[in-house]
CHARMM internal coordinates of N, CA and C (Angstrom, degrees):
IC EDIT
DIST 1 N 1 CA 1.4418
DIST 1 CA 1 C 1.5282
ANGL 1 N 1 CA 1 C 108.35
DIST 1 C 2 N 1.2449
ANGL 1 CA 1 C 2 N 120.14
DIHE 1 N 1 CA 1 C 2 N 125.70
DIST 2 N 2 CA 1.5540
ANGL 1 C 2 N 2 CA 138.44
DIHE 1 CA 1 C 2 N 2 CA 157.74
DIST 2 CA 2 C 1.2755
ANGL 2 N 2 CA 2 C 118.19
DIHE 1 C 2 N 2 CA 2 C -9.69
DIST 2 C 3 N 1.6299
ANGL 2 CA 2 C 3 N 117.16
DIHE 2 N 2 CA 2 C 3 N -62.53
DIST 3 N 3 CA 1.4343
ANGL 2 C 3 N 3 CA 143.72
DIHE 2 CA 2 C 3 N 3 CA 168.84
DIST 3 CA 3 C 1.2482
ANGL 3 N 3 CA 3 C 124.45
DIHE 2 C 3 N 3 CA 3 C -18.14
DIST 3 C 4 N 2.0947
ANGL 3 CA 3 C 4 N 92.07
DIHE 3 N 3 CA 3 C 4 N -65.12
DIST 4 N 4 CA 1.6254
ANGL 3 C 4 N 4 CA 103.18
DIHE 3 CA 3 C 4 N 4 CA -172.58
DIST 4 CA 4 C 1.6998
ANGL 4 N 4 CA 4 C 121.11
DIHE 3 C 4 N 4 CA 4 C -97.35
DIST 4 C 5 N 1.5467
ANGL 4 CA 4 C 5 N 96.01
DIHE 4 N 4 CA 4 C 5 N 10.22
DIST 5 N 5 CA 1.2534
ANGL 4 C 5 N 5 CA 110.62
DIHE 4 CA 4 C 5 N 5 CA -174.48
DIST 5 CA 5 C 1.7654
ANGL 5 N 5 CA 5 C 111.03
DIHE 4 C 5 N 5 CA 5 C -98.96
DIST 5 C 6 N 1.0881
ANGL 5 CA 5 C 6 N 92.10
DIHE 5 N 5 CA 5 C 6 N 1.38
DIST 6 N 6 CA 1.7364
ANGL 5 C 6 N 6 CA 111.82
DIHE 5 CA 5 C 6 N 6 CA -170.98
DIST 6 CA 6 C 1.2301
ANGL 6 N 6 CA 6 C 108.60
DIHE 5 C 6 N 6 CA 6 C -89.54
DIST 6 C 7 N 1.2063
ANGL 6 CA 6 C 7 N 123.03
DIHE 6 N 6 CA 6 C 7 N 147.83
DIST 7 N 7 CA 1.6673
ANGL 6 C 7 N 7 CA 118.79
DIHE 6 CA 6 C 7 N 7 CA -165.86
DIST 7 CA 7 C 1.5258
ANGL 7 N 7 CA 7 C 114.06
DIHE 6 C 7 N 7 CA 7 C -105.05
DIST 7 C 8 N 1.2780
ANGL 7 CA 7 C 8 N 110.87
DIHE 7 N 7 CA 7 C 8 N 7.33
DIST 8 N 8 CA 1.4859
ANGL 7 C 8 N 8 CA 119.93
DIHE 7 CA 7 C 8 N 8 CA 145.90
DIST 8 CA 8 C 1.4832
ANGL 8 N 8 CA 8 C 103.72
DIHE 7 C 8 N 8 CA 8 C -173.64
DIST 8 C 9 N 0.9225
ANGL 8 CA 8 C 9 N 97.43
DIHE 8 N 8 CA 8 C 9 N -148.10
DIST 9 N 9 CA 1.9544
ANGL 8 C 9 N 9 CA 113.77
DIHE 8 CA 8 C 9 N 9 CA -135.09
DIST 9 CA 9 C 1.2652
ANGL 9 N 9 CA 9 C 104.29
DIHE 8 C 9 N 9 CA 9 C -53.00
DIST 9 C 10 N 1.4059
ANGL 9 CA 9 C 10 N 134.09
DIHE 9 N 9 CA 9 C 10 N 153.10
DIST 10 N 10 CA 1.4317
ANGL 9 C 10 N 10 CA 129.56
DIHE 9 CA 9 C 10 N 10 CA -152.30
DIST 10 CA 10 C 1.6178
ANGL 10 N 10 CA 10 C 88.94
DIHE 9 C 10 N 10 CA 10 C -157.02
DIST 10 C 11 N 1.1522
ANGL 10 CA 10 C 11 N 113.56
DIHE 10 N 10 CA 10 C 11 N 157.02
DIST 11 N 11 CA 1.6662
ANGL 10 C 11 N 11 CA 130.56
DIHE 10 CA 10 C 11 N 11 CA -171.50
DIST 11 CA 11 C 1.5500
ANGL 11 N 11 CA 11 C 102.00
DIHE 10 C 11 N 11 CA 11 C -107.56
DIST 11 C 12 N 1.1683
ANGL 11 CA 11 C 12 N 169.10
DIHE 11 N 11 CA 11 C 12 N 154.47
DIST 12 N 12 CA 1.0856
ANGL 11 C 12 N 12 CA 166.53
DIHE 11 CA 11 C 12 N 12 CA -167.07
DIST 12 CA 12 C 1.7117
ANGL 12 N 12 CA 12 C 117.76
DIHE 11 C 12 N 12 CA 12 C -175.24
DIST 12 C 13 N 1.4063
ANGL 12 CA 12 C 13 N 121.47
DIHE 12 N 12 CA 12 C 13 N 119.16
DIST 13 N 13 CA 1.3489
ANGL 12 C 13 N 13 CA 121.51
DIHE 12 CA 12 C 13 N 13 CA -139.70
DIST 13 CA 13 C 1.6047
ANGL 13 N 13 CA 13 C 92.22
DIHE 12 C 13 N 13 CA 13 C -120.93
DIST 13 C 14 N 1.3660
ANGL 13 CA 13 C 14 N 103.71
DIHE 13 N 13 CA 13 C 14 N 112.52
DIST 14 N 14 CA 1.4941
ANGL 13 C 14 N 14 CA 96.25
DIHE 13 CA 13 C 14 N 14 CA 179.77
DIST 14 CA 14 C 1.2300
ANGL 14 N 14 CA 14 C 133.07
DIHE 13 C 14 N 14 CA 14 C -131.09
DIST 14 C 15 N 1.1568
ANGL 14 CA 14 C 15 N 157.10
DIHE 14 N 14 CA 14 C 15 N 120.32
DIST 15 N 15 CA 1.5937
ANGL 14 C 15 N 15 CA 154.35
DIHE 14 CA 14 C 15 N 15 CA -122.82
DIST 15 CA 15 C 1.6055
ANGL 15 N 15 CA 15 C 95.87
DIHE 14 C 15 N 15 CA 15 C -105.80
DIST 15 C 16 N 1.1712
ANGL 15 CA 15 C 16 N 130.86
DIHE 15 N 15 CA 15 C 16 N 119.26
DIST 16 N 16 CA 1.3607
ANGL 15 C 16 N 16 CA 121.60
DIHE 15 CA 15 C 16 N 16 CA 165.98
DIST 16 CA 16 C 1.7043
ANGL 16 N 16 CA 16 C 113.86
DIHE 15 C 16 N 16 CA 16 C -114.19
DIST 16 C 17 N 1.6132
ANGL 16 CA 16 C 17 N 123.30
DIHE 16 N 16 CA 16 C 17 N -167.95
DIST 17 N 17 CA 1.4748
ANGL 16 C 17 N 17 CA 110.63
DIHE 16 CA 16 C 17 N 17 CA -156.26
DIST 17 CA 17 C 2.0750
ANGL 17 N 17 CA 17 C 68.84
DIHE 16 C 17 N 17 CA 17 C -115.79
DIST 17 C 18 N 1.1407
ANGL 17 CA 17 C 18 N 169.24
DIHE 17 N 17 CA 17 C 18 N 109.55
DIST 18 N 18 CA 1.2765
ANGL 17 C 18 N 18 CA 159.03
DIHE 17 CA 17 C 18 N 18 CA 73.20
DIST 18 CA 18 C 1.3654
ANGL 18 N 18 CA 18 C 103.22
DIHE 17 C 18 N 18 CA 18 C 67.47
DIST 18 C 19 N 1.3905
ANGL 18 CA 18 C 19 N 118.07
DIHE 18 N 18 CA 18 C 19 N -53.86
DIST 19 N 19 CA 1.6770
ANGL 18 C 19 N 19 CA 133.32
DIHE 18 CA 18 C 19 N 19 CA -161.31
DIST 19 CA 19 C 1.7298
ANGL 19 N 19 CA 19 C 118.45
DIHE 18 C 19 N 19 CA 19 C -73.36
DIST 19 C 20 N 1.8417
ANGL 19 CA 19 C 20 N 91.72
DIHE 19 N 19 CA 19 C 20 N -46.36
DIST 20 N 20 CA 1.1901
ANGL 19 C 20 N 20 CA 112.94
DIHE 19 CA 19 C 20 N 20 CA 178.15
DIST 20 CA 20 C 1.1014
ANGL 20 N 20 CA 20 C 142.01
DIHE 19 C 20 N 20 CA 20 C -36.01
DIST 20 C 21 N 1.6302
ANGL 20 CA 20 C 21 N 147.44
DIHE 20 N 20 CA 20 C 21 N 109.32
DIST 21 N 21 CA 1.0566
ANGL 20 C 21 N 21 CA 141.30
DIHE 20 CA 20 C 21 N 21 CA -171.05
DIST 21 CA 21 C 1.2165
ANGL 21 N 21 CA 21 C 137.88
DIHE 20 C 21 N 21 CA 21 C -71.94
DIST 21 C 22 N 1.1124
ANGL 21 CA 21 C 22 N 168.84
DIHE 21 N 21 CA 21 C 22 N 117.78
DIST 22 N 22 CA 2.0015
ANGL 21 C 22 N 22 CA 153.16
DIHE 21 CA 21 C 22 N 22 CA 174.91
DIST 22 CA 22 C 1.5629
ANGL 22 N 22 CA 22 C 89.52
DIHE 21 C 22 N 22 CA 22 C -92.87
DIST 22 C 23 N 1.6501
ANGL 22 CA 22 C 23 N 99.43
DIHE 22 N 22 CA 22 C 23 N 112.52
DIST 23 N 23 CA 1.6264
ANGL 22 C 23 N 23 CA 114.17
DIHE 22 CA 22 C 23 N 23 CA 178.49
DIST 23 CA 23 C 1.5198
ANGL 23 N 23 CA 23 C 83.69
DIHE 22 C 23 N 23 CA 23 C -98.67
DIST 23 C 24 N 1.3751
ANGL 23 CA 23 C 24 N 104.55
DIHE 23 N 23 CA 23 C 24 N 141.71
DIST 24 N 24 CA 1.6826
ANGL 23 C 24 N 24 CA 102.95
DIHE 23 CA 23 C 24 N 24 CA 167.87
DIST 24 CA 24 C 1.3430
ANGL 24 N 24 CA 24 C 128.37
DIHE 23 C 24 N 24 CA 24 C -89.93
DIST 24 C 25 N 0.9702
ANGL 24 CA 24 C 25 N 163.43
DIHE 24 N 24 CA 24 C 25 N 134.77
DIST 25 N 25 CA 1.3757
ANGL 24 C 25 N 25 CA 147.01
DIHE 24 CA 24 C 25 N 25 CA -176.85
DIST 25 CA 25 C 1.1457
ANGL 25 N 25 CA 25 C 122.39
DIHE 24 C 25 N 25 CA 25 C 3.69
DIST 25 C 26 N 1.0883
ANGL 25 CA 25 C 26 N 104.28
DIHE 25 N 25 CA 25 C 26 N -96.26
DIST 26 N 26 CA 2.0021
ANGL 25 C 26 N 26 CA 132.05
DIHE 25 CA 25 C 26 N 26 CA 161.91
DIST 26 CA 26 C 1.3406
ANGL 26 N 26 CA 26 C 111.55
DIHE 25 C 26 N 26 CA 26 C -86.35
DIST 26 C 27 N 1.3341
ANGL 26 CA 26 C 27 N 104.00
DIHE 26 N 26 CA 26 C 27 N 131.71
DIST 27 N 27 CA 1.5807
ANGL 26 C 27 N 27 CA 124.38
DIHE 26 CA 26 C 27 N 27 CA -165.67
DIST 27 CA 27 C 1.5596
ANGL 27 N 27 CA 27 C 100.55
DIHE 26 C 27 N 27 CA 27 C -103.61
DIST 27 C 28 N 1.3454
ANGL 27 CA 27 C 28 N 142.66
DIHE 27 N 27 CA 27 C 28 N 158.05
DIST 28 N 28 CA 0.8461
ANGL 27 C 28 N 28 CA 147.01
DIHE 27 CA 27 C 28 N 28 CA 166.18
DIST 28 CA 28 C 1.1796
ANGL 28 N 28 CA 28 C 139.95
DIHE 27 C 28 N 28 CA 28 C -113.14
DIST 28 C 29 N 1.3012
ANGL 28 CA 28 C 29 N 163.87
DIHE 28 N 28 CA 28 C 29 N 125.60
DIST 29 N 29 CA 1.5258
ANGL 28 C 29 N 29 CA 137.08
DIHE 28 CA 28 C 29 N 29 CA -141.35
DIST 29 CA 29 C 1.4310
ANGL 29 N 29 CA 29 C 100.22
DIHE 28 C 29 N 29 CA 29 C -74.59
DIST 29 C 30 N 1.2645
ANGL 29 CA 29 C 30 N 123.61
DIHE 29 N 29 CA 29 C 30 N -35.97
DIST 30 N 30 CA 1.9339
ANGL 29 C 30 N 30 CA 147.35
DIHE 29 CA 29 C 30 N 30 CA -178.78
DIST 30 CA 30 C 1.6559
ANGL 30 N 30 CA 30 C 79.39
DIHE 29 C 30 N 30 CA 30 C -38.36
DIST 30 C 31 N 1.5556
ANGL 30 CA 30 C 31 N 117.88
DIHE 30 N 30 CA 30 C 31 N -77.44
DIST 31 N 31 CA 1.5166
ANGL 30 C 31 N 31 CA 128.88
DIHE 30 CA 30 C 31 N 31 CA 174.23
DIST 31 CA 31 C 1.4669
ANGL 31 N 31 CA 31 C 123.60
DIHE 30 C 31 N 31 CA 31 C -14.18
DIST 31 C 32 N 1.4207
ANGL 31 CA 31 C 32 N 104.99
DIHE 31 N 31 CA 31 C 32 N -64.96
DIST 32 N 32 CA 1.3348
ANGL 31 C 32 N 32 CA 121.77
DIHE 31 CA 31 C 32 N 32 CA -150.80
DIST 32 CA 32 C 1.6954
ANGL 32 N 32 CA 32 C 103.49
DIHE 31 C 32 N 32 CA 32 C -89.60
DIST 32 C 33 N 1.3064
ANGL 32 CA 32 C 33 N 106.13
DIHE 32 N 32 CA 32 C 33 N -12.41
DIST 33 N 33 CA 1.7675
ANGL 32 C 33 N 33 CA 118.35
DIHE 32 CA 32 C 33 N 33 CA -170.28
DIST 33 CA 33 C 1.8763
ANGL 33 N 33 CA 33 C 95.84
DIHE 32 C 33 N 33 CA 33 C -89.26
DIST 33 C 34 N 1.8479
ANGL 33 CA 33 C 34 N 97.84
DIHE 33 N 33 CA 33 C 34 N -50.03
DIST 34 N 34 CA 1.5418
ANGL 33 C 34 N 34 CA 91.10
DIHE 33 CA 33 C 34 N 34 CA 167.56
DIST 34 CA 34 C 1.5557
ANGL 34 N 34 CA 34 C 138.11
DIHE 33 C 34 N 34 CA 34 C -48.43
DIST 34 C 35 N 1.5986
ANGL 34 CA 34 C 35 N 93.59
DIHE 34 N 34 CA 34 C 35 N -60.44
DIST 35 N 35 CA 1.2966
ANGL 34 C 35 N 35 CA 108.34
DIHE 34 CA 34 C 35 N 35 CA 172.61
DIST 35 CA 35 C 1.5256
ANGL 35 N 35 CA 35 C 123.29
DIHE 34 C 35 N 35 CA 35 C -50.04
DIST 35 C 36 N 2.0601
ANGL 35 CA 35 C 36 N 113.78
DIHE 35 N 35 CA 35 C 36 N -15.65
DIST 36 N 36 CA 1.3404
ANGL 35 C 36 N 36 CA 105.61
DIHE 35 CA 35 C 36 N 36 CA -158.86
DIST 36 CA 36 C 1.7199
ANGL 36 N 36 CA 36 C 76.26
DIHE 35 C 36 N 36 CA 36 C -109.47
DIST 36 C 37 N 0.7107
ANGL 36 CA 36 C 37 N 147.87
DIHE 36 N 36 CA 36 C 37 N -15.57
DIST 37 N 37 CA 1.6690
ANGL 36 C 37 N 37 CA 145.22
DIHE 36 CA 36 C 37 N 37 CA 157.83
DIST 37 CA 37 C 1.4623
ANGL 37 N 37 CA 37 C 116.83
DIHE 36 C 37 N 37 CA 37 C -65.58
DIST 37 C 38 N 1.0834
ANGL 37 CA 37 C 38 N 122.61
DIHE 37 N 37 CA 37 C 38 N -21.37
DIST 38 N 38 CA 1.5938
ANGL 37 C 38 N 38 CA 125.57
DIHE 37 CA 37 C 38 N 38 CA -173.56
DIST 38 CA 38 C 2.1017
ANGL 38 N 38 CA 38 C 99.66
DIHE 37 C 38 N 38 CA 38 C -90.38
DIST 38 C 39 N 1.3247
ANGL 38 CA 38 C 39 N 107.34
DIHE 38 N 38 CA 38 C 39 N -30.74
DIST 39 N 39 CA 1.0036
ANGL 38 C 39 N 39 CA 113.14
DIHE 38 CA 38 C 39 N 39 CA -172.49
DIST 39 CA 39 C 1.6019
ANGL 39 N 39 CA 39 C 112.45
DIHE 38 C 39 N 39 CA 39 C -101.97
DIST 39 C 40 N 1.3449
ANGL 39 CA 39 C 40 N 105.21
DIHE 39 N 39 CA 39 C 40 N -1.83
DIST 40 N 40 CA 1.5299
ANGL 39 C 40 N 40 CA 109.81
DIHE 39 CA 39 C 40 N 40 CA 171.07
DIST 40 CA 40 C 1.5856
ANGL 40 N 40 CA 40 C 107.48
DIHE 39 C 40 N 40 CA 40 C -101.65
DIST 40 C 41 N 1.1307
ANGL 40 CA 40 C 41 N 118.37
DIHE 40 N 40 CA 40 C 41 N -16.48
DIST 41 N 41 CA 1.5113
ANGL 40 C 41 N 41 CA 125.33
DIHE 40 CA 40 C 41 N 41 CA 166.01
DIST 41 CA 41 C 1.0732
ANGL 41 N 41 CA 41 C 101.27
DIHE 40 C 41 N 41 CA 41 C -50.92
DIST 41 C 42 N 1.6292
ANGL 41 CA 41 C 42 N 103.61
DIHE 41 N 41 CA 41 C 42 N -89.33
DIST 42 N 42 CA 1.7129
ANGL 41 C 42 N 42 CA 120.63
DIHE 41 CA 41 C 42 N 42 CA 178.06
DIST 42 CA 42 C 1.2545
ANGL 42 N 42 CA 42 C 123.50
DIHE 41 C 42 N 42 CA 42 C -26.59
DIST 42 C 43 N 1.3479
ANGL 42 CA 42 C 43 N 126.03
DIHE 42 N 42 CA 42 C 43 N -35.69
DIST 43 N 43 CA 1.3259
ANGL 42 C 43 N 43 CA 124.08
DIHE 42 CA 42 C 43 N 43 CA 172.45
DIST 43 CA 43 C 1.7980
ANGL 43 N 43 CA 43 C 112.14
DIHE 42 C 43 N 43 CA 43 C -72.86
DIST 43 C 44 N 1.5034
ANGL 43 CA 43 C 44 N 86.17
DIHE 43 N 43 CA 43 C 44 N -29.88
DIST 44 N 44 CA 1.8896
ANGL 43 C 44 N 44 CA 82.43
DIHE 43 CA 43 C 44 N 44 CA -162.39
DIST 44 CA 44 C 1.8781
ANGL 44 N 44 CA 44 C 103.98
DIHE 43 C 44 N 44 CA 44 C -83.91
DIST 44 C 45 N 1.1525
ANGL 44 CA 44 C 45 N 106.62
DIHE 44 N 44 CA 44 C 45 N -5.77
DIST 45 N 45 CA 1.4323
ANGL 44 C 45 N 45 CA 129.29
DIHE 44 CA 44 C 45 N 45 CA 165.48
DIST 45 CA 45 C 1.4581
ANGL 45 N 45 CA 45 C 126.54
DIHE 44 C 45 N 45 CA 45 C -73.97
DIST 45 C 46 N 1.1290
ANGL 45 CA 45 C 46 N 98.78
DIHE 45 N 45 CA 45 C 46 N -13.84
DIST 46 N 46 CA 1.7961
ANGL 45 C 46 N 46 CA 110.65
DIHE 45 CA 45 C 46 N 46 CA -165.74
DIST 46 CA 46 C 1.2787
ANGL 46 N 46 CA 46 C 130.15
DIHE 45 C 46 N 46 CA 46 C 80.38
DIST 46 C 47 N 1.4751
ANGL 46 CA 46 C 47 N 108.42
DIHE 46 N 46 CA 46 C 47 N 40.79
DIST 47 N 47 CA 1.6592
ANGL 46 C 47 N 47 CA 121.55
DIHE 46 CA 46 C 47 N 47 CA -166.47
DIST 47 CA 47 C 1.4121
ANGL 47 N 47 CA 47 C 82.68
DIHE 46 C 47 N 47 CA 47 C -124.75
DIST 47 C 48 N 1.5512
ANGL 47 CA 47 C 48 N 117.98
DIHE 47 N 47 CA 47 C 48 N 61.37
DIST 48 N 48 CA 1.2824
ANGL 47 C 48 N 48 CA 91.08
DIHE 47 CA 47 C 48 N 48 CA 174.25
DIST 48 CA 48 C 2.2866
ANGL 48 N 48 CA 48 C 107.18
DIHE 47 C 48 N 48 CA 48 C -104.70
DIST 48 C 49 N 1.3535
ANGL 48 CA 48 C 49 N 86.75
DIHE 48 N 48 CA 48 C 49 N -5.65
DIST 49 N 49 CA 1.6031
ANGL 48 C 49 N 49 CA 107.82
DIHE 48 CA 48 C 49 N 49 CA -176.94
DIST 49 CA 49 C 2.0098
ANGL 49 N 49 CA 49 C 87.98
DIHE 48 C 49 N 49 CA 49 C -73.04
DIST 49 C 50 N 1.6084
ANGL 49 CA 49 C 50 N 115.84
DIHE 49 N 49 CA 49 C 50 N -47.58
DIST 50 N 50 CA 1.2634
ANGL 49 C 50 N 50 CA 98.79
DIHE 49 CA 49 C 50 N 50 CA -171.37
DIST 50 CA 50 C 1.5888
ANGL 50 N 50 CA 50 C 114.40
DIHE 49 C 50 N 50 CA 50 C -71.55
DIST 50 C 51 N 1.5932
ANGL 50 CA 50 C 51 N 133.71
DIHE 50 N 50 CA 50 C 51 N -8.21
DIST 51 N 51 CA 1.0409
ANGL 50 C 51 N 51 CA 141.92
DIHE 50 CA 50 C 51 N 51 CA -150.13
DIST 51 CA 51 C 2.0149
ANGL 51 N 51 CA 51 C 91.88
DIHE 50 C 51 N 51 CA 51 C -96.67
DIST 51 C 52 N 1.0933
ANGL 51 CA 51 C 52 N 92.21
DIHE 51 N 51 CA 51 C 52 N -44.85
DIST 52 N 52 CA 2.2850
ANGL 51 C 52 N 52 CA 107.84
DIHE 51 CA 51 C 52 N 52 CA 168.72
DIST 52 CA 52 C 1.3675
ANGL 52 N 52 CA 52 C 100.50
DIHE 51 C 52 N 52 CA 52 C -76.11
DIST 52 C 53 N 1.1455
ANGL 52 CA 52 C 53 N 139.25
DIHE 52 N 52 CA 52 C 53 N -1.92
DIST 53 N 53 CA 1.2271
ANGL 52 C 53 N 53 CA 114.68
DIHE 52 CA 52 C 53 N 53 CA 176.12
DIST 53 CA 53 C 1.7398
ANGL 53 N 53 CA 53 C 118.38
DIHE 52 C 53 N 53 CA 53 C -110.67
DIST 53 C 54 N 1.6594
ANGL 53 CA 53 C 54 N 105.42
DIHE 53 N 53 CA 53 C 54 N -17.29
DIST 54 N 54 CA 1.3957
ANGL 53 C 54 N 54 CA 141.06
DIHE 53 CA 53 C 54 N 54 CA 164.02
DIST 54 CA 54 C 1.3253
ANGL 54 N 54 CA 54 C 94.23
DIHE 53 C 54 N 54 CA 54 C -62.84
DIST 54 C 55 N 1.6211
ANGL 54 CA 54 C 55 N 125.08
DIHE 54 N 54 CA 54 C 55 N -75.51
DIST 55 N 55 CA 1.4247
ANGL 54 C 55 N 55 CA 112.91
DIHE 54 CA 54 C 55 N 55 CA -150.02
DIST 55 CA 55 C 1.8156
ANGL 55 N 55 CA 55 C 104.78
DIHE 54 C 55 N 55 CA 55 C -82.88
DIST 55 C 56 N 1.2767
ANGL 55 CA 55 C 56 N 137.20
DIHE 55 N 55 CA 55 C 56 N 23.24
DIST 56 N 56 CA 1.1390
ANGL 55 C 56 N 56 CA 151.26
DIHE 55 CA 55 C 56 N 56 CA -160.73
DIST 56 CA 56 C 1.8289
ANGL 56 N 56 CA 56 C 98.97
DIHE 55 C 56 N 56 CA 56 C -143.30
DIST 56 C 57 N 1.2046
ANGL 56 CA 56 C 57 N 106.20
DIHE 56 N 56 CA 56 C 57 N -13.88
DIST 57 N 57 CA 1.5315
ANGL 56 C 57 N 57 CA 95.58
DIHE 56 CA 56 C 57 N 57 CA 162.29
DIST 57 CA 57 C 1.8545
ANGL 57 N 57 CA 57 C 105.98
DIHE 56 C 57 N 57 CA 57 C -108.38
DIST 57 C 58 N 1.2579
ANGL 57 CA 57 C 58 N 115.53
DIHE 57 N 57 CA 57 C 58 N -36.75
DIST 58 N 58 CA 1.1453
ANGL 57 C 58 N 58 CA 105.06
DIHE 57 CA 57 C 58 N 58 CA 178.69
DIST 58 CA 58 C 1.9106
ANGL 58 N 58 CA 58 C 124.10
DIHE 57 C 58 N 58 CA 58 C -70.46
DIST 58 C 59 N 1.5136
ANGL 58 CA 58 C 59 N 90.63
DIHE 58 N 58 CA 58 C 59 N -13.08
DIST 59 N 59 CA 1.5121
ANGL 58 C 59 N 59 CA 82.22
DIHE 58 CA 58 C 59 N 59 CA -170.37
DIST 59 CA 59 C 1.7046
ANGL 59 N 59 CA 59 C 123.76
DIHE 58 C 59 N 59 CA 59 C -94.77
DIST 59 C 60 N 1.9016
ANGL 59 CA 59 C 60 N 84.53
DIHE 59 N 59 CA 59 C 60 N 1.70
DIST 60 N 60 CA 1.9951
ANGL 59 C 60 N 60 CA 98.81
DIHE 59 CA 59 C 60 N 60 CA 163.66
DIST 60 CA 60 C 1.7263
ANGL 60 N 60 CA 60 C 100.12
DIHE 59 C 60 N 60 CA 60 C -69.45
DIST 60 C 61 N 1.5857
ANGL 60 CA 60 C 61 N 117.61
DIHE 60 N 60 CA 60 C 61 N -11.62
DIST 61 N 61 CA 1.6305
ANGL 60 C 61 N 61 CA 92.73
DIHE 60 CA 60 C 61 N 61 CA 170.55
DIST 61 CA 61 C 1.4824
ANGL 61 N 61 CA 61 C 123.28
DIHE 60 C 61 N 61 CA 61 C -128.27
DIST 61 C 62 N 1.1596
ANGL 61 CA 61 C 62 N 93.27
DIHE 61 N 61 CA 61 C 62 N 55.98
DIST 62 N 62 CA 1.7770
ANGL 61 C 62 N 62 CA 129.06
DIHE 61 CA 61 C 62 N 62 CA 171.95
DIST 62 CA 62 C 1.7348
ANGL 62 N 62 CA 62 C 105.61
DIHE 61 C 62 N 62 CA 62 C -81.86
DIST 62 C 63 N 0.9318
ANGL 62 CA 62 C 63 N 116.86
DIHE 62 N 62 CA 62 C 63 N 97.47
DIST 63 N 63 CA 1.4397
ANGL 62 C 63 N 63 CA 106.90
DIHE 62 CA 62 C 63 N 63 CA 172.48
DIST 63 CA 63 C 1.8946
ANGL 63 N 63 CA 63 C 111.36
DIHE 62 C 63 N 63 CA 63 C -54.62
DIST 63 C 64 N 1.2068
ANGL 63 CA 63 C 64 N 123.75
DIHE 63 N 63 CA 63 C 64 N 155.04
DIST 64 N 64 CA 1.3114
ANGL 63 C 64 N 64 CA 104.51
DIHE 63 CA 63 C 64 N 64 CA -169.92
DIST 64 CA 64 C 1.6850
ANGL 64 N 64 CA 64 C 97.07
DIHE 63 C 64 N 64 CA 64 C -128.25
DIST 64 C 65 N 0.8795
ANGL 64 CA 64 C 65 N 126.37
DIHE 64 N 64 CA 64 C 65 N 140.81
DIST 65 N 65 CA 1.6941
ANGL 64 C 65 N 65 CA 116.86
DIHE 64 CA 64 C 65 N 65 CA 176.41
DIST 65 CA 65 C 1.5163
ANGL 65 N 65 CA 65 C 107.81
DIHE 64 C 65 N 65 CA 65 C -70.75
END
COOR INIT
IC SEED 1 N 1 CA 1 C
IC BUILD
């Protein structure tokens, strides 16, 4: 890549999914109580279109048997 071949600081333009999650290794219940409050807000807010559009981006990276 162009970027790291540059002999200093470089701009790098990168498309990400918005929806996408970073699960950490080990989850914690502390975690899972937040995360299930952050997403009960949003729903009770009227994010419930963003709450289907989260679990419909994360679940293209479901490995599937």
């Amino acid at each position: 890549m162009e970027a790291f071949a540059h002999p200093g600081p470089a701009l790098v333009d990168l498309v990400t999914d918005p929806y996408a999650l970073a699960v950490p290794p080990r989850v914690t219940g502390r975690q899972v109580r937040g995360f299930a409050a952050a997403i009960s807000r949003t729903v009770l807010t009227g994010g419930v279109g963003d709450m289907v559009e989260m679990a419909r981006a994360n679940l293209r990276n479901v490995p599937r048997p």
